[in-house]
N, C-alpha and C positions, 0 to 999 in steps of 0.2 A: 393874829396868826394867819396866816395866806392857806389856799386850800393848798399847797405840797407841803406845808407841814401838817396842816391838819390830817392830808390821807395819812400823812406817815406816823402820827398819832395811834390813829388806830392800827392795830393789829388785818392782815387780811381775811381773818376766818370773820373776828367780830364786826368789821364792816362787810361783808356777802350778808352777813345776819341779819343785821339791820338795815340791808337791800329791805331783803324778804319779809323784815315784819313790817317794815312801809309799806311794800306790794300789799299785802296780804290784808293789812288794815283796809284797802280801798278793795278788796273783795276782787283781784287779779288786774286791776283796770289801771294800765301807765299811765295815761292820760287823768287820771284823778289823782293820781298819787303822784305827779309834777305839780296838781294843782296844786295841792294841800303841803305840802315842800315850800312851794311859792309864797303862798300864806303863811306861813309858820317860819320863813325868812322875813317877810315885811315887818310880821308883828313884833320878831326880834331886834332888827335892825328897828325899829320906831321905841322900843323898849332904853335900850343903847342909848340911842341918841336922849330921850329924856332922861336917864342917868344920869350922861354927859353934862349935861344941862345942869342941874342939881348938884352938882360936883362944881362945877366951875362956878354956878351962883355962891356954895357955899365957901370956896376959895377966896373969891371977891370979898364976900365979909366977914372973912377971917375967922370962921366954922371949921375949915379946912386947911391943917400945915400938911406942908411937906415933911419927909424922912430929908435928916442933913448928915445923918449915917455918923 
């Protein structure tokens, strides 16, 4: 999903909200609360990708069909 669907996902009230409980968790300080954004992107996107991984091995030896609908 690319981030302009993703904003448009959310609603605008529930994303200000979820600003503020990110702010808020890092005690009002932007700059930790990018960090921690940052980190909490890596970890997912390396999560992802080992899925990915695990998916495709199990495809290869035929653990994994597709839908032929």
């Amino acid at each position: 999903m690319s981030s302009a669907s993703e904003a448009n996902a959310w609603d605008a009230g529930e994303l200000e909200v979820a600003i503020d409980q990110a702010i808020a968790a890092c005690d009002g300080d932007l700059r930790s609360t990018i960090r921690a954004l940052i980190v909490a992107n890596e970890y997912l996107e390396s999560e992802v990708s080992e899925l990915m991984k695990a998916v495709s091995h199990a495809y290869v030896r035929g653990r994994f069909h597709t839908y032929s609908g």
